[in-house]
C-alpha positions as CSV (number, residue, x, y, z in Angstrom):
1,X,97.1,77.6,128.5
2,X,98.4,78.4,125.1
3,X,102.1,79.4,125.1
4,X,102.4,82.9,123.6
5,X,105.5,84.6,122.4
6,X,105.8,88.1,121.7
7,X,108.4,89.9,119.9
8,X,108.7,93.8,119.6
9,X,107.8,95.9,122.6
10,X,107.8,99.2,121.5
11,X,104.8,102.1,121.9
12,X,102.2,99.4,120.4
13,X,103.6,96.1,121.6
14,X,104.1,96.8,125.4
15,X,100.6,97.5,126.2
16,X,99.5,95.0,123.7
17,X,101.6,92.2,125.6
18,X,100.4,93.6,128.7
19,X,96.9,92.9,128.0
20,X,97.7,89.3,127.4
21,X,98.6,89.1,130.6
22,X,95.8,90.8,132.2
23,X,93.9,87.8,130.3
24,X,95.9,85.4,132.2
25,X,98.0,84.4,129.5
26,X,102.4,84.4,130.2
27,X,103.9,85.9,126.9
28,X,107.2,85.1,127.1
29,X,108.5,88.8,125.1
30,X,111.7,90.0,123.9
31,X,113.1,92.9,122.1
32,X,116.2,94.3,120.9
33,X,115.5,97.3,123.9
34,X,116.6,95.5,127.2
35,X,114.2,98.1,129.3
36,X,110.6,96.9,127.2
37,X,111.2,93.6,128.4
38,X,112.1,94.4,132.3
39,X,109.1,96.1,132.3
40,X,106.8,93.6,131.3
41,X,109.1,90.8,132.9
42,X,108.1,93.1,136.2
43,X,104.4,93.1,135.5
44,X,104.7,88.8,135.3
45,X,105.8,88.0,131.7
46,X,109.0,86.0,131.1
47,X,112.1,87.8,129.6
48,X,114.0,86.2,127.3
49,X,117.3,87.0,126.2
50,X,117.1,86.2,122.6
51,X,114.2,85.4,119.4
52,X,114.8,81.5,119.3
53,X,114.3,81.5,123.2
54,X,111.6,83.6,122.9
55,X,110.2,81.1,120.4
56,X,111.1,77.7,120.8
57,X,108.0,76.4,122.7
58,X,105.6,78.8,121.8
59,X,102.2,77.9,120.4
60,X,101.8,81.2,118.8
61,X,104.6,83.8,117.8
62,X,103.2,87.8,117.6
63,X,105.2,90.1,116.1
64,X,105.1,93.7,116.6
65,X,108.0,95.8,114.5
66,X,108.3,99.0,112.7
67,X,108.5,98.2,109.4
68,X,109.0,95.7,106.0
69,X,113.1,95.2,106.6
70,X,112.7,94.7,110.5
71,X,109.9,91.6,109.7
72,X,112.1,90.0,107.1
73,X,115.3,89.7,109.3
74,X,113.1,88.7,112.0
75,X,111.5,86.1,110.3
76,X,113.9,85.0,107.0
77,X,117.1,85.9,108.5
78,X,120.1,83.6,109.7
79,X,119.1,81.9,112.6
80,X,116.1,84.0,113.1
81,X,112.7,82.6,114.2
82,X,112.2,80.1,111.3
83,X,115.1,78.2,112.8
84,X,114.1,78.0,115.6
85,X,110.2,78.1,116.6
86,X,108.3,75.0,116.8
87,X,106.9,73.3,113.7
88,X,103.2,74.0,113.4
89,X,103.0,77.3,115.4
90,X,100.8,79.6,114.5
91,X,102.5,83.2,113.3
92,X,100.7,86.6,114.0
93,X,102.6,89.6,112.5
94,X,100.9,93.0,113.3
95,X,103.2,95.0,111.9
96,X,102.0,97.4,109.3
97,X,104.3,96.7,106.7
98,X,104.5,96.4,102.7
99,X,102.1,93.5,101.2
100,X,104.7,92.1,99.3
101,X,106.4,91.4,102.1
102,X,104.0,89.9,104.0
103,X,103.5,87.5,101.3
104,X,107.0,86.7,100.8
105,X,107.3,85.9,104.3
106,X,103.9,83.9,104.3
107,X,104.9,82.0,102.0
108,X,108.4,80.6,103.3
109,X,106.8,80.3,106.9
110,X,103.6,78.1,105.0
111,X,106.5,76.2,103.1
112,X,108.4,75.0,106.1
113,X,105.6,73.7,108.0
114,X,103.9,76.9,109.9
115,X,100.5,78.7,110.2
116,X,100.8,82.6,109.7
117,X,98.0,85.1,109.0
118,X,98.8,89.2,108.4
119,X,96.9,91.0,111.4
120,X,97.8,94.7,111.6
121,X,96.0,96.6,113.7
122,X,93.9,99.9,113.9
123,X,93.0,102.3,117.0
124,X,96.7,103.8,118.5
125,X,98.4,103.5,121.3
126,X,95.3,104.2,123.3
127,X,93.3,101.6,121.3
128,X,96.3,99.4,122.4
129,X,96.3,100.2,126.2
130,X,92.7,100.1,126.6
131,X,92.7,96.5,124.4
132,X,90.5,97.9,122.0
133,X,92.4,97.5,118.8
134,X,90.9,96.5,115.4
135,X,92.7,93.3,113.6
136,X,92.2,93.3,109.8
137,X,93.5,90.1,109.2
138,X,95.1,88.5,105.7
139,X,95.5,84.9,105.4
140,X,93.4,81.1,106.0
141,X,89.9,81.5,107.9
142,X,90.8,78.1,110.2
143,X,94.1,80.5,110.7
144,X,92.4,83.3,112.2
145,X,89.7,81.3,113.8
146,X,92.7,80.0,115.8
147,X,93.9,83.2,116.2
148,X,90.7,84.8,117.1
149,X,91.1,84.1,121.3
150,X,94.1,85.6,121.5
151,X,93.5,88.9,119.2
152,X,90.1,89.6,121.0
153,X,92.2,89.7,124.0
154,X,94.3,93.0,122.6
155,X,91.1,94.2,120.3
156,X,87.4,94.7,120.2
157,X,87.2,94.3,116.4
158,X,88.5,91.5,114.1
159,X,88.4,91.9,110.3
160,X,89.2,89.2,107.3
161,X,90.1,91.3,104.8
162,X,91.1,88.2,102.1
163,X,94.3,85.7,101.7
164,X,97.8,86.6,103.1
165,X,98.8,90.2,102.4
166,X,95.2,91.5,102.3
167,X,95.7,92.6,105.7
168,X,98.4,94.8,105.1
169,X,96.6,96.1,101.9
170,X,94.0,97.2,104.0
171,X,95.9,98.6,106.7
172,X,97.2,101.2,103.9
173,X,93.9,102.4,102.6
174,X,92.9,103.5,106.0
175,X,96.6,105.2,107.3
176,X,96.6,106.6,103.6
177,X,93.1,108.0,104.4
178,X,93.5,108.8,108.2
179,X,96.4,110.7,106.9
180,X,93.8,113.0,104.4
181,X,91.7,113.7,107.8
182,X,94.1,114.5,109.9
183,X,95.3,117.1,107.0
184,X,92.1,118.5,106.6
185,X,91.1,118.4,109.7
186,X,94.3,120.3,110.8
187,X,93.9,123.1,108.0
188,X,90.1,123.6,108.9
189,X,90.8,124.6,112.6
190,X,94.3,126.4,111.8
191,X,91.9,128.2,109.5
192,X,88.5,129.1,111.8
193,X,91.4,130.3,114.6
194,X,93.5,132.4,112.3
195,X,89.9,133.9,111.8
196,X,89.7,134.4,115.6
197,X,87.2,131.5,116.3
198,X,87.6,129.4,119.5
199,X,89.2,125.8,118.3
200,X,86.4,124.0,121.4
201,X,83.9,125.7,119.9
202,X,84.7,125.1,116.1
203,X,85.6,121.6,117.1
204,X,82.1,121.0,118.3
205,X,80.6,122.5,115.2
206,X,82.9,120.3,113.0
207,X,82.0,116.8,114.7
208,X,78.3,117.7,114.6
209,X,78.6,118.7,111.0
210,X,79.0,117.3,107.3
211,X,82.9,117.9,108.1
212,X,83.2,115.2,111.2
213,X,85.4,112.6,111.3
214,X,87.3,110.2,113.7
215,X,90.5,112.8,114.2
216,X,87.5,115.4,115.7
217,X,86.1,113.1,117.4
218,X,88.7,111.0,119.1
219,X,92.2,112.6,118.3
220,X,91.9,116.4,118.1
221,X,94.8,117.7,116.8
222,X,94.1,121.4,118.3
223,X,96.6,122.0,121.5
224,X,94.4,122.0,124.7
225,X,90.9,121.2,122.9
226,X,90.4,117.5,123.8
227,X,92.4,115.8,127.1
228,X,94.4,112.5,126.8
229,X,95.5,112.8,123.2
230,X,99.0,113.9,121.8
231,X,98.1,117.4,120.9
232,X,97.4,118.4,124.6
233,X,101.0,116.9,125.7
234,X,102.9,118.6,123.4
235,X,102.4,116.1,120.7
236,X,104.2,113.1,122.7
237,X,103.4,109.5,122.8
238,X,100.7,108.3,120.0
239,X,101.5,107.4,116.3
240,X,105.1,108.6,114.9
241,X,104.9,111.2,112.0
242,X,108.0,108.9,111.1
243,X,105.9,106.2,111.4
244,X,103.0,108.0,108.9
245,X,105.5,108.8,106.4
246,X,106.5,105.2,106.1
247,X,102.7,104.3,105.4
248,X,102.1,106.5,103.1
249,X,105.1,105.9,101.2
250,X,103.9,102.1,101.1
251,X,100.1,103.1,100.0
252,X,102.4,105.3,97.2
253,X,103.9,101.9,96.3
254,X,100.9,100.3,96.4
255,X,99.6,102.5,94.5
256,X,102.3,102.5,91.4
257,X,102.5,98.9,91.3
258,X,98.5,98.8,90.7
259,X,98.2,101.9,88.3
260,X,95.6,103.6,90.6
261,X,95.5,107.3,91.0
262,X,95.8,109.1,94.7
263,X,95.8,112.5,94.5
264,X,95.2,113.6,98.1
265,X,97.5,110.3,99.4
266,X,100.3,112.1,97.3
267,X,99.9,115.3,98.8
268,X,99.8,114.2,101.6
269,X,102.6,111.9,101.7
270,X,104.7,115.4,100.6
271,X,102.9,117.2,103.4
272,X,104.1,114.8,105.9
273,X,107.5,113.9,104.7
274,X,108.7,117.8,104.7
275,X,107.1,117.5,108.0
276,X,109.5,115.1,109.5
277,X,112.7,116.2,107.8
278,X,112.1,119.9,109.7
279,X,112.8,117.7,112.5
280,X,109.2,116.4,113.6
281,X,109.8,112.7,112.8
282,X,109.5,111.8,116.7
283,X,106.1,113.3,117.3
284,X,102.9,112.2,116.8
285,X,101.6,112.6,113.6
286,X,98.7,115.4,114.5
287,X,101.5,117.9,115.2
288,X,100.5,118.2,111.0
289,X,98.9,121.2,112.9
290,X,102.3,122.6,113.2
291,X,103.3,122.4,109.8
292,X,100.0,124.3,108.8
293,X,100.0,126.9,111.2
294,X,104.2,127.6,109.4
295,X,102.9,128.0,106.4
């Protein structure tokens, strides 16, 4: 059985880890939160205490982290997994994080005798739990055909989006987009209930319309309309607004550094941001809604 350490346990990783070992695989896991790892050291994983025991005889590293700084200390910093994971392993970051880095990082790990592909992932925490994420993969094809077991464990879909970095690229576009729907989608039901429409029925009309989209039909952001989404537990669990503002400020990046124009991305980076700094950075990012109905 391949030897699989994971690193980063938080609302993605956990259930992500958990589904390797529903597979029949035994990640060993760490992160910097003792409690992540008791629980999945509970469930049959091995704990360790630190990254280069985590790492050392792994055949395959995945890492799981919130963002660009987090990787490179993870991966490029003193006595960090470099150091210390076995020549040859194959590196998995999912982390949705800024191409450039992923590139930088590559490329050292590549120089000192490693595999590594870029492999964020798509589909939220319930995509995570249920095992049905989708990897869109940067980096060498023989790389993610090696990979390709393992990630069709935690997902249902698998993309190669290009060379190393691509990934992440392509992460952005969507969060960048989902972000637009989510927006829109927010405004048109704040809108049809300010008008006294019911938000079930408008919802219904929406998703069988020209105006349908994923966010109707999988993540209503209406409180009470759909069951098992954020916006029906008081906007807890799911995908950060911190978290959103973060990727849009790296598809803004993105953006400058290649001259192209994103009108709605900008907006709605502002929309967002304002959002989190009236103190809604901790909930998921359809409480939007919220910000709407304020205004």
């Amino acid at each position: 059985m391949t030897k699989i350490a994971f690193i980063g346990l938080g609302n993605m990783g956990t259930p992500m880890a958990a589904n390797l070992l529903k597979a029949g695989y035994q990640p060993v896991v760490y992160d910097i939160v003792p409690h992540t790892v008791e629980q999945l050291a509970e469930q049959g994983a091995i704990p360790a205490a630190n990254v280069s025991e985590a790492v050392r005889d792994a055949d395959v590293v995945i890492s799981m982290l919130p963002a660009s700084q987090h990787v490179k200390e993870l991966y490029l910093g003193d006595g960090q997994l470099l150091a210390h994971a076995r020549k040859g392993a194959l590196l998995i970051d999912c982390s949705t994080i800024a191409p450039a880095t992923a590139k930088e990082v590559a490329t050292e790990a590549l120089g000192r005798g490693f595999e590594m592909i870029d492999a964020p992932v798509s589909g939220g925490v319930g995509g995570a739990v249920k095992g049905v994420l989708t990897f869109i993969v940067g980096g060498n094809a023989d790389s993610l055909e090696k990979a390709r077991p393992i990630l069709s464990v935690m997902g249902q879909k698998i993309f190669h989006a290009g060379e190393i970095g691509a990934g992440q690229t392509a992460k952005i576009c969507n969060n960048m987009l989902l972000a637009i729907q989510m927006t829109g989608t927010a405004e048109a039901l704040n809108l049809g209930v300010a008008n006294q429409l019911d938000p079930v029925a408008l919802s219904e009309i929406l998703k069988n319309s020209s105006g349908g989209n994923w966010t109707l039909n999988v993540y209503n952001p209406y409180p009470g309309v759909m069951e098992g989404v954020p916006a029906s537990n008081e906007y807890e669990g799911g995908f950060l607004v911190d978290l959103m503002v973060k990727d849009l400020g790296l598809a803004m990046e993105t953006a400058q550094a290649s001259e192209s124009r994103t009108p709605l991305g900008a907006l709605a980076e502002e929309l967002y941001r304002g959002h989190s700094t009236a103190g809604w950075g901790r909930k998921d990012f359809s409480s939007i809604l919220k910000a709407i109905e304020k205004e």
